[in-house]
Every structure is written in C-alpha cells, then in structure tokens.
C-alpha positions as CSV (number, residue, x, y, z in Angstrom):
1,X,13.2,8.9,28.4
2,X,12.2,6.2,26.2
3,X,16.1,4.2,24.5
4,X,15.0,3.2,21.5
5,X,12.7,4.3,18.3
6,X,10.6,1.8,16.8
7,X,9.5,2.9,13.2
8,X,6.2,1.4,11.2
9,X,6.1,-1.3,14.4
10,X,2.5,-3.4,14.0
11,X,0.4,-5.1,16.9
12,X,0.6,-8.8,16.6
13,X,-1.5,-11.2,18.0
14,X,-2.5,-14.8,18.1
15,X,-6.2,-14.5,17.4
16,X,-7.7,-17.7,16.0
17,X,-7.7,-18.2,12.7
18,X,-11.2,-19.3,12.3
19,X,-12.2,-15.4,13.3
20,X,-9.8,-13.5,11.0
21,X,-12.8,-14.1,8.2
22,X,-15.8,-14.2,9.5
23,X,-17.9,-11.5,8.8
24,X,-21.5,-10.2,9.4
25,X,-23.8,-10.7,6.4
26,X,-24.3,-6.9,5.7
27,X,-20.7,-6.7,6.2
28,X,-19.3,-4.1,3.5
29,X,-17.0,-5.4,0.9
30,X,-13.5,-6.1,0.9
31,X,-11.2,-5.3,-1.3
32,X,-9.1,-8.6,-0.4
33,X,-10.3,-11.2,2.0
34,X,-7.7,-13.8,3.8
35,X,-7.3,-17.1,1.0
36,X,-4.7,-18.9,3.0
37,X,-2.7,-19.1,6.4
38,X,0.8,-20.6,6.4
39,X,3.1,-20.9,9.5
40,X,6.3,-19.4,9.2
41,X,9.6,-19.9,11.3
42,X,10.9,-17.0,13.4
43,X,13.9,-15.5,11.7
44,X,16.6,-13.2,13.1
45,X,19.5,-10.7,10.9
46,X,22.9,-10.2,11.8
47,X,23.2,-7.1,9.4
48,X,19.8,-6.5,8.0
49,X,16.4,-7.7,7.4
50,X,14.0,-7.5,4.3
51,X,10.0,-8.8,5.2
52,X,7.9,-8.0,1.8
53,X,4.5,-10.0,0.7
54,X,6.1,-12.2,-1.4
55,X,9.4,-13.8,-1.6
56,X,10.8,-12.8,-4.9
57,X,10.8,-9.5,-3.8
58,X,11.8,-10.0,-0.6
59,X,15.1,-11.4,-2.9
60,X,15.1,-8.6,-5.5
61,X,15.6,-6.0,-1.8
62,X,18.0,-8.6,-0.2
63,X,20.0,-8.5,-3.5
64,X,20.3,-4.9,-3.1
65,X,21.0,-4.8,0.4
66,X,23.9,-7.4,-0.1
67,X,25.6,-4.6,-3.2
68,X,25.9,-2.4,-0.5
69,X,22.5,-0.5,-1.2
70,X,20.4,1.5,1.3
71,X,16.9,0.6,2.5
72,X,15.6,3.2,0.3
73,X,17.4,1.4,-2.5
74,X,16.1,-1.9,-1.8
75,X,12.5,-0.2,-1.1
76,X,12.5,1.0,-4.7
77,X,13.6,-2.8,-6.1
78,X,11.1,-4.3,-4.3
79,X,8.2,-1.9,-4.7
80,X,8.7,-2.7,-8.4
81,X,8.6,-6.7,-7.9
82,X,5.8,-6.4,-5.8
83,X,3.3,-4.7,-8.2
84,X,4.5,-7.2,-10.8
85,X,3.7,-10.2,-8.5
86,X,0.5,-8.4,-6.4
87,X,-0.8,-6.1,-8.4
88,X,-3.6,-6.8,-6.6
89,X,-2.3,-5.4,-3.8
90,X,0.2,-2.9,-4.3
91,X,2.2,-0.8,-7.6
92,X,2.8,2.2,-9.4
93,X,-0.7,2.9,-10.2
94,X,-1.3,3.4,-5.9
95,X,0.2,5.4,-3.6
96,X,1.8,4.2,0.1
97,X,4.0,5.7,2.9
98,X,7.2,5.6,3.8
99,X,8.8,5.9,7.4
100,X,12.5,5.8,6.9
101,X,14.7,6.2,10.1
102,X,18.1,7.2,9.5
103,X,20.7,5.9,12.2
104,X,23.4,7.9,11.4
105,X,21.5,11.2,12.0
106,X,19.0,10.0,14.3
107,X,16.5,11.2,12.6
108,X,13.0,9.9,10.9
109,X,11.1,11.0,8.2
110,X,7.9,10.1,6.8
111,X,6.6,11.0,3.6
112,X,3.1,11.1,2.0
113,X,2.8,9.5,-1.3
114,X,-0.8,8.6,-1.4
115,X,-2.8,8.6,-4.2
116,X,-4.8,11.3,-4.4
117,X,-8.5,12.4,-5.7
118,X,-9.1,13.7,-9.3
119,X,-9.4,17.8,-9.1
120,X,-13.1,18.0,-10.2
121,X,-13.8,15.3,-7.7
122,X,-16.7,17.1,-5.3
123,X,-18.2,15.9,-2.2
124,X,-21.1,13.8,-4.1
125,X,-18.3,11.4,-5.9
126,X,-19.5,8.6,-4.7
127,X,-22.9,9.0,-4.0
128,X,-25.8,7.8,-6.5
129,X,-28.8,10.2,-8.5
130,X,-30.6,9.9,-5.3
131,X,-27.9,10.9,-2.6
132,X,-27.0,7.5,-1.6
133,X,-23.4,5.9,-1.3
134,X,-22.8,4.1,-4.2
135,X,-22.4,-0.1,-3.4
136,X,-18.6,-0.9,-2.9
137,X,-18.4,-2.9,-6.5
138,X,-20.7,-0.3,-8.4
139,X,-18.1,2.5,-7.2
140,X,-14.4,0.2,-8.1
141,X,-15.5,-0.9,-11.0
142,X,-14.4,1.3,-14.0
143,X,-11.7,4.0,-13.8
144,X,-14.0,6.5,-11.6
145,X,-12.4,4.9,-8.3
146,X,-8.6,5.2,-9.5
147,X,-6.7,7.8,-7.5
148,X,-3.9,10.0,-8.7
149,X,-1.2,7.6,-8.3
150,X,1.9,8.5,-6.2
151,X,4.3,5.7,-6.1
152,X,6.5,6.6,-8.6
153,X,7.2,9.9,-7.4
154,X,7.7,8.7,-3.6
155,X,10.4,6.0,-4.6
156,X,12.1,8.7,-6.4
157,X,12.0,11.7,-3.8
158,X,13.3,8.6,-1.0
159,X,15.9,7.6,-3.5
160,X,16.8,11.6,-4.0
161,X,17.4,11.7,-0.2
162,X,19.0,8.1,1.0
163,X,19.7,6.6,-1.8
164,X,23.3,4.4,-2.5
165,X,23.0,2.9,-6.0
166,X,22.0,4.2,-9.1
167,X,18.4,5.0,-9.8
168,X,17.7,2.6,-12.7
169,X,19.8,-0.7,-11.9
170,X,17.2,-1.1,-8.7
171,X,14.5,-1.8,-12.0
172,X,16.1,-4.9,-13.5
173,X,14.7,-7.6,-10.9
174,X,11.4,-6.4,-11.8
175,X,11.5,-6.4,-15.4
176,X,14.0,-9.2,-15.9
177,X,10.7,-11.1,-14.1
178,X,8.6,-9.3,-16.2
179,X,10.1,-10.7,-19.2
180,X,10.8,-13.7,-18.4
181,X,7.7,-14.6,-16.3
182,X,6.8,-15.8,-13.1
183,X,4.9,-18.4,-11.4
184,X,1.4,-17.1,-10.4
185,X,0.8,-17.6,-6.5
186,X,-2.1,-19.0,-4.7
187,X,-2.9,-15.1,-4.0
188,X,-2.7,-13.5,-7.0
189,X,-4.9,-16.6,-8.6
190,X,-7.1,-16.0,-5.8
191,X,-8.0,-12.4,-6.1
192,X,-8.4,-12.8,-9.8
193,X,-11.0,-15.4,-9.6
194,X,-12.5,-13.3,-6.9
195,X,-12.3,-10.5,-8.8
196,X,-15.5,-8.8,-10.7
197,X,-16.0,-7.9,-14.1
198,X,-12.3,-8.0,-14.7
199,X,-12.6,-9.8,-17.8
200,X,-14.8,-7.0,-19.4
201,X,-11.6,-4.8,-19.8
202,X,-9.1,-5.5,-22.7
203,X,-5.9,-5.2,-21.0
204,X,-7.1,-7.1,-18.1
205,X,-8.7,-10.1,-19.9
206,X,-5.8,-10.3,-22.0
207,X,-3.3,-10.1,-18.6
208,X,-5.3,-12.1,-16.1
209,X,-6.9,-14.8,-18.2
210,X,-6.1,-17.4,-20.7
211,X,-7.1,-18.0,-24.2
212,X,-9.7,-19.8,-23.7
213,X,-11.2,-17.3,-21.2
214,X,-10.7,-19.4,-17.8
215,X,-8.8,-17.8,-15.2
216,X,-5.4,-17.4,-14.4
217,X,-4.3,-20.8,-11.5
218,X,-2.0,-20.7,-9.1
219,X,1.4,-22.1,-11.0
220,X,0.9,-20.5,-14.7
221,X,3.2,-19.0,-15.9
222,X,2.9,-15.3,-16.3
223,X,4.4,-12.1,-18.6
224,X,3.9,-8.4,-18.7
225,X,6.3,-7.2,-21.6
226,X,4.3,-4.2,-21.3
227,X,5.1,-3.4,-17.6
228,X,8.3,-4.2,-18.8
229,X,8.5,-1.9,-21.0
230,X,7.4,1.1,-18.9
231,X,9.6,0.2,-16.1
232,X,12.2,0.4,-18.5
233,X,11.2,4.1,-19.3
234,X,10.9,5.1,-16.0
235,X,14.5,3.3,-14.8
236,X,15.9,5.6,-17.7
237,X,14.1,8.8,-17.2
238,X,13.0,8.9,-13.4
239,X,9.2,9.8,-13.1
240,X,9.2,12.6,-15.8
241,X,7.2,10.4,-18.0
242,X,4.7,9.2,-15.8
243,X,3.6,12.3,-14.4
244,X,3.9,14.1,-18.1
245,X,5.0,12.3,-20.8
246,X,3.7,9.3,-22.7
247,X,2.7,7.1,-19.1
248,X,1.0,10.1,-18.5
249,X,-1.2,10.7,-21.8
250,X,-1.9,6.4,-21.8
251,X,-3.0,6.5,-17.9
252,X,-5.2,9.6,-18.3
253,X,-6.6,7.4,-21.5
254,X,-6.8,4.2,-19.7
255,X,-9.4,5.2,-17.0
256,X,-12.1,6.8,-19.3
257,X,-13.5,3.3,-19.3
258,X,-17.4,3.3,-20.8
259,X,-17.9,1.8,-17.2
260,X,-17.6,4.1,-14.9
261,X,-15.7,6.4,-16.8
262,X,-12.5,8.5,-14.4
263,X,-12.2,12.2,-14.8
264,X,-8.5,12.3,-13.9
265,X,-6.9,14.8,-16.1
266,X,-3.4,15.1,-17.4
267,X,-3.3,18.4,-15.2
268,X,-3.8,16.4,-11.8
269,X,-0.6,13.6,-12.9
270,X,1.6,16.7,-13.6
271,X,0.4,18.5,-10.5
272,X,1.2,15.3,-8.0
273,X,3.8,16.1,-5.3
274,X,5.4,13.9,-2.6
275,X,4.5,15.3,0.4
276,X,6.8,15.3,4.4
277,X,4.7,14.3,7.6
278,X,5.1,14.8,10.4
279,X,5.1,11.3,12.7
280,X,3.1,10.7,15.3
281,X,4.6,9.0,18.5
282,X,3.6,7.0,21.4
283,X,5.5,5.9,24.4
284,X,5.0,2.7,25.4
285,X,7.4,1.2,28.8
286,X,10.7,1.8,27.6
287,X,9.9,2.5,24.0
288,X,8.9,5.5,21.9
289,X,6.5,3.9,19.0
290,X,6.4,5.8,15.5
291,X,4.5,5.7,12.7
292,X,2.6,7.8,9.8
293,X,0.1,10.7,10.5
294,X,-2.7,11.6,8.8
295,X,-3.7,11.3,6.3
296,X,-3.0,7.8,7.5
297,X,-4.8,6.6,10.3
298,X,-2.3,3.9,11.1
299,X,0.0,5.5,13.7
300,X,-2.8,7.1,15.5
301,X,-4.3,3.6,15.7
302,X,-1.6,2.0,16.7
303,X,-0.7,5.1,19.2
304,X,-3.9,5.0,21.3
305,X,-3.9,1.1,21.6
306,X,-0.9,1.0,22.6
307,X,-1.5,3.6,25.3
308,X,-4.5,1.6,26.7
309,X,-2.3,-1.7,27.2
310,X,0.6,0.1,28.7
311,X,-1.6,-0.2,31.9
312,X,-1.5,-4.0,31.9
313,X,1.6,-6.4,32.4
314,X,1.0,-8.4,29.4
315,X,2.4,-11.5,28.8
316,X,5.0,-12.0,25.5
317,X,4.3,-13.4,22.8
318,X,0.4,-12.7,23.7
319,X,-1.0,-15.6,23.3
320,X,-3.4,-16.0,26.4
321,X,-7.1,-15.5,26.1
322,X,-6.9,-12.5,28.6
323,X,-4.2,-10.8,25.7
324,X,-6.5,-11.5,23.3
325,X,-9.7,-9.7,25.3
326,X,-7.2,-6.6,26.2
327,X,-5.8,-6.5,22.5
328,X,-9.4,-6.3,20.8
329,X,-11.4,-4.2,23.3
330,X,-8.5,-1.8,22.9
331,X,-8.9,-2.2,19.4
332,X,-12.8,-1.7,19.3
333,X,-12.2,1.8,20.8
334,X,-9.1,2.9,18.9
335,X,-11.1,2.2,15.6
336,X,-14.3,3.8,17.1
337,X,-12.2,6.8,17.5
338,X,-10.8,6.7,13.8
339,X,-13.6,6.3,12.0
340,X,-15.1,9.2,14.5
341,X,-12.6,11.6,14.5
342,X,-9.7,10.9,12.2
343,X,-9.9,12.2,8.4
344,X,-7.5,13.9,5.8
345,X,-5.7,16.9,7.4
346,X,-5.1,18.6,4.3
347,X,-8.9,18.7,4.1
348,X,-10.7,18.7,7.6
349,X,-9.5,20.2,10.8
350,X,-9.7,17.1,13.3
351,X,-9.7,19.1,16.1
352,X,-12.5,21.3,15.3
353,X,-14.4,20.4,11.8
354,X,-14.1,21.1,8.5
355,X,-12.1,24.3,7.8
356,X,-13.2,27.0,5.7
357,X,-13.9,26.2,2.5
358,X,-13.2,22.3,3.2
C-alpha cells in the first residue's frame, strides 16, 4: 500500500531549452509562448511552502501563512495578487481547480471551478458561415470566447470549508498593490506586446498602454484603482455581487464587444456553481499520485505517464538523454490518448460517446 499522497504533483524534466519553443509552422496558436528562462535555486520549508508565478504573490500567501492562516487562506490572497500582476494568465474573470489535502482528516478534495460556456452556446460556437473552426485569434478576440467565470465563487466555497482568517483581510495585499502600483514584469510586458488588437478596446488601451499609445515595458509602473475597487466589494460582500449584483450587470455589459460580441447573460453568472470531483489516482513505486478529473485532463495525463515509467528504473533528477526519450514518448501517447478520448464529463460519456441528448 502506497505511504504517502502526493496532491497536484507535476512531471519535471530537463529538456533543452532550445526545444521548449520551437514549433511547426502550421502550428496552432498559443495563448502564451515561453519569453524567458531563469535558473532558480533549489529551496526547502521547515513548516510550509508557497510556489506562485510571481513573487509578490508568492509574499502576499507567505504573509498569510506566517498569521497563522490556512492554505486555503493564503490561496485566496494570492489568487487575487496574481490576476493583478498576470492577468494574462490567471484572475477572477477565469476559472481553475483546487486539490486541497487535509492532513488532519486525511482526506482530499478537489473542486471544479472552471469557467463555463454561455447557456445559448450550441455545438457550432466556434465554427464559421461555412462549417469551419474559426482561426484561434478570429475566435479570442472580442467577448464571444469569455467563459462564465468561476474563480470568485471557488476561493469562496474553499474558504467556506478550510478556511482560518477572515474572508476579506486575505484582499488587502492585492488591492494595497493595486493602489499603489507595481512594477510591470518582463512577462506581463511581453504578453502585452504580443498581444492582438488589445488596444482597440477602451478599458484595455487605457490599462495596458501609455498615453502616447506605446506599450506598457517591463519596469513601468502600474495602477488598477478599478480592480481595486471591486476587490474591495467583493472582500466586503463575498461573491454575491459578482454573480448578481453590480460586477454582474458591468461583466454581462463588458463582453457585448462590437467585435465579436459574447452572449453571456446575467442568468448564466447567477446560475454558476462550484462544483466537488472526484480525484483521479495513480500509484507510482511507493506513492499514490493525485490530481484533478475531468473536466481536467491533467491528472489523467499525469496518471497514465506515470504508469508507463513505473516500468523503468529511472534515474533522479532525470537529466540523462535516455530520461528524456522515456519522458516524451510517454508523453506522445498520454496526449494522443487525451485529445482521443478525454472530454467534459458533464457532457460526453468517455467511456462510450456522447450521452443522450449531449
């Protein structure tokens, strides 16, 4: 029997860096490409350890951790940091996942907070007059490719169930930066020069760019008094007014964009619910490896590579070339396998086709 539970654990690898970007010319679009590689010192924690995308909200979650606050607390602090710093990336307008392992009670759960597809949306969303798939910047473009967001209402249901400190001091780190600005990282300015048509919208040309109309550089300084603003309401007031108050009514506005226009209604933000997975598990040696179901494919992923390697003694850290062979060929069929047979579970029955009516 397998001692220990790993949660959310990842497959890491020292592939060269020269291949993480190259790409076949008919190679589909990314949404974000790889703009930099840094090396980074090995770390270890005595009591606890915080590992976010960007370091001041790696510190807003260590703060938290060091009052006495829960992983779920800290999770909320730094969820709100990071869509100030990567928005990009990752914020209150998306969804995401949450394993959360509770020692005490050996016990994990994982919880669905995805973003999820407009009501009306029917199978033919994304394809063009002529039955086509729609090109990857035609379709993100405009407020037709923004989900139903979720974050808001999964930080509060994990808060609701393992969380320490109060609700709406986990909020001041984010909109104390907010305020008072931040330095804009060689990421961020990246993916906004990268970025297209994002100077043809208002609010983003009036966020993301200067006066003058260049681009936002690494090292400017920047403020959102408005996130500020509505982080504020929703530290006061939990997610009551994002899913049907005045958040609600301005994001339902804010994606009928003339390009593109969304067809999110205020019915489908009132009618968003959090939703509890159950986690798919893998033994590998003397673990058990955990991670998200579907809708995610990331534990299943994860799952069946893992299960291919277990055959072979590899070496640690896995840095040989005969690692890196095993590691991607395991890879190629794992993600032959997802894109084959892994979908939405709510929505297709992976073990048999689409159910009826699906």
């Amino acid at each position: 029997m397998p001692f220990r539970c790993i949660v959310g654990m990842a497959l890491l690898l020292a592939v060269p860096a020269y291949a993480q970007d190259v790409a076949a010319p008919d190679a589909p679009a990314q949404p974000e490409v790889t703009t930099a590689l840094a090396d980074r010192s090995a770390v270890m924690g005595r009591d606890f350890m915080v590992a976010t995308a960007h370091p001041l909200a790696t510190e807003a979650a260590h703060a938290v951790l060091t009052a006495g606050g829960s992983a779920a607390d800290a999770a909320v602090a730094l969820q709100m940091v990071l869509n100030l710093v990567e928005p990009q990336s990752s914020g209150i307008g998306g969804g995401g996942f949450v394993l959360y392992w509770d020692s005490a009670l050996g016990q994990l759960t994982t919880l669905d907070g995805r973003e999820t597809a407009p009501g009306a949306a029917t199978p033919d969303y994304w394809l063009d007059e002529d039955g086509e798939p729609v090109g990857f910047w035609d379709a993100v473009v405009g407020g037709r490719s923004v989900g139903v967001p979720g974050t808001v209402k999964l930080m509060e249901e994990l808060h609701s169930r393992y969380g320490r400190l109060p609700w709406g001091g986990l909020f001041k780190p984010a909109i104390d930066l907010a305020e008072e600005g931040f330095p804009v990282s060689q990421r961020l300015a990246s993916a906004i020069g990268e970025a297209r048509e994002l100077d043809r919208f208002t609010a983003t040309r009036n966020h993301f760019f200067r006066q003058d109309g260049s681009a936002l550089i690494e090292g400017d300084l920047l403020h959102s008094p408005d996130f500020a603003r509505t982080l504020r309401l929703i530290a006061a007031e939990g997610s009551e007014p994002f899913y049907h108050g005045s958040i609600a009514r301005d994001i339902a506005a804010a994606v009928a964009t003339e390009i593109n226009p969304g067809i999110m209604t205020l019915e489908d933000l009132a009618g968003y619910e959090v939703r509890e997975r159950p986690a798919v598990c893998q033994h590998y040696r003397a673990y058990e490896v955990c991670g998200m179901g579907p809708p995610s494919s990331g534990g299943l992923t994860v799952g069946q590579m893992l299960g291919m390697l277990s055959a072979f003694d590899l070496p640690m850290p896995g840095d040989t070339p005969e690692t890196t062979h095993l590691f991607l060929e395991a890879g190629k069929v794992a993600f032959a396998d997802r894109g084959q047979f892994m979908a939405d579970s709510d929505f297709v029955d992976t073990a048999g086709g689409a159910p009826d009516g699906g």
